[in-house]
N, C-alpha and C positions, 0 to 999 in steps of 0.2 A: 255598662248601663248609663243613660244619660237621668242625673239629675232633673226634677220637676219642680223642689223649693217643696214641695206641700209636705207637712207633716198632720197625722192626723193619731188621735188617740187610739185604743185597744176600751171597748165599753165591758161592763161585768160580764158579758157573757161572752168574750173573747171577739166583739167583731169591729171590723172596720169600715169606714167607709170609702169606696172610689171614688174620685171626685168626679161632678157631670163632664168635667173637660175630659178629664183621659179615657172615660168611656164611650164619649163621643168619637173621639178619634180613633179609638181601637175597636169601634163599633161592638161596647161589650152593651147588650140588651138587657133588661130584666127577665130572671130565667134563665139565661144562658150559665152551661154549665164552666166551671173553672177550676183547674188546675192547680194543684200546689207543690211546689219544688223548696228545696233548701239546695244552697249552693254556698259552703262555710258558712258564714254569719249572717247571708240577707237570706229572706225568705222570696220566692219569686211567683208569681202569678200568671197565669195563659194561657189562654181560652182553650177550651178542650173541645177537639173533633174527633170525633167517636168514628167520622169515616177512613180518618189514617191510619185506623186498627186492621185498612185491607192492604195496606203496604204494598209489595212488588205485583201484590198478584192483581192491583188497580191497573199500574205500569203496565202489563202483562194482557191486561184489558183493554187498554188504550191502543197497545200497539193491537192489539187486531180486528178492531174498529179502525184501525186505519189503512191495515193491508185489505178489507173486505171492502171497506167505501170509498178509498184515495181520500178522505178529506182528514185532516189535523185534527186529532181526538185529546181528551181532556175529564179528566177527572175533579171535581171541588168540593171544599167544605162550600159555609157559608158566606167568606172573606176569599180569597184565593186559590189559585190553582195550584192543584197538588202533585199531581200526575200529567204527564201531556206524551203525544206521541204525534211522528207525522211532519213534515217541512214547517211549522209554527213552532215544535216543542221548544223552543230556544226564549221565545217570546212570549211563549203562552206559563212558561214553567215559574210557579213563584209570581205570577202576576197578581195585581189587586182587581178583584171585578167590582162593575161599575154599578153605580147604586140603583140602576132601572134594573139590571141583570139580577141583583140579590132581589131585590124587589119581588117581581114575577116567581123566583124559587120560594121564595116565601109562601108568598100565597099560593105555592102549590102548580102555579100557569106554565105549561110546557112554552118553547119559541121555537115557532119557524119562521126566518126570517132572511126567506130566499136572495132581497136584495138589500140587507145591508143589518147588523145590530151594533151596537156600543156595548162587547162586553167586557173591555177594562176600561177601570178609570184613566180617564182622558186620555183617551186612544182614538185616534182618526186615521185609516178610514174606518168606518164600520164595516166589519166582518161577515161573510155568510154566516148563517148560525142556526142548528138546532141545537138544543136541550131541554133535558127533563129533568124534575128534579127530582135525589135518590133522598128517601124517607123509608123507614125504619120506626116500629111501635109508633107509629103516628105524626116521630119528627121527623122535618127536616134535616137533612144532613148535608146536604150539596146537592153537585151536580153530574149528569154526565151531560158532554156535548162534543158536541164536531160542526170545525169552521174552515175558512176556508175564506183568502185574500182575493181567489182567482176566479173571475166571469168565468169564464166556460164548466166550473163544476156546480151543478145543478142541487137545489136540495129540492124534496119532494113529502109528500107525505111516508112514503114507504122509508125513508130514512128516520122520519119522525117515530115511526112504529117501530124501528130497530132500538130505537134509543131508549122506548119506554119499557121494553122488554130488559134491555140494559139494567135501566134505574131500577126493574122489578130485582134483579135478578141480584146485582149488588146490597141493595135493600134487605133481601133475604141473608145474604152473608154476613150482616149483622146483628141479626135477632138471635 
């Protein structure tokens, strides 16, 4: 654990506050839901994604999104990719996506973005890219998507239709 210097009090009804810097950087939002661990003597905190509750069988998804379309498939919470499949999964696995990418999942805006997106942070070149984003009772929870470094693979709307069927279909595995 890396020390931060801040100490902050326990108020009568047991709470505490995060300070705006660590929230900022660990992108914790108001609302967002969190985790709580003991680990011996410290207590630990970590944002909780309700989408890692689909485990291998994401993996399992991704890969055949990738044998059906050739392109690099990818599972997200709201912060990172969780899942990946496909000639990217090396790069794509455990990445931070980039704040235009959480952006659009947010507000719900599917990408097709035949020639080029930023969807990690500070990653160049920009990516072929569709995704949609996978919601559940109303939230957000991530993503699915398929990308792709290589001109000659084409994205289209009918990939786009695949994916939203995906985010449906994941979505439901939650509720």
């Amino acid at each position: 654990m890396k020390a931060t210097g801040i100490v902050r009090r326990i108020d009568e009804l047991g709470r505490i506050v995060i300070p705006k810097e660590i929230r900022r950087v660990l992108r914790i939002r108001e609302g967002d839901p969190i985790e709580i661990f003991t680990d011996g003597d410290a207590v630990v905190l970590k944002k909780y994604a309700r989408i890692r509750e689909l485990g291998d069988y994401a993996e399992v998804y991704c890969q055949a999104l990738t044998g059906a379309l050739g392109f690099s498939a990818a599972v997200t919470d709201t912060e990172t990719v969780l899942f990946s499949a496909g000639s990217m999964k090396k790069q794509l696995f455990k990445a931070v996506l980039s704040d235009v990418f959480v952006d659009r999942m947010r507000a719900r805006q599917p990408i097709l973005a035949p020639e080029g997106f930023a969807l990690l942070a500070g990653e160049t070149p920009p990516l072929r890219l569709a995704a949609v984003p996978v919601t559940s009772a109303g939230d957000v929870l991530g993503s699915v998507l398929i990308a792709s470094d290589d001109a000659r693979l084409k994205l289209t709307e009918t990939e786009l239709s695949i994916l939203k069927t995906a985010a449906l279909y994941l979505g439901k595995q939650l509720e």
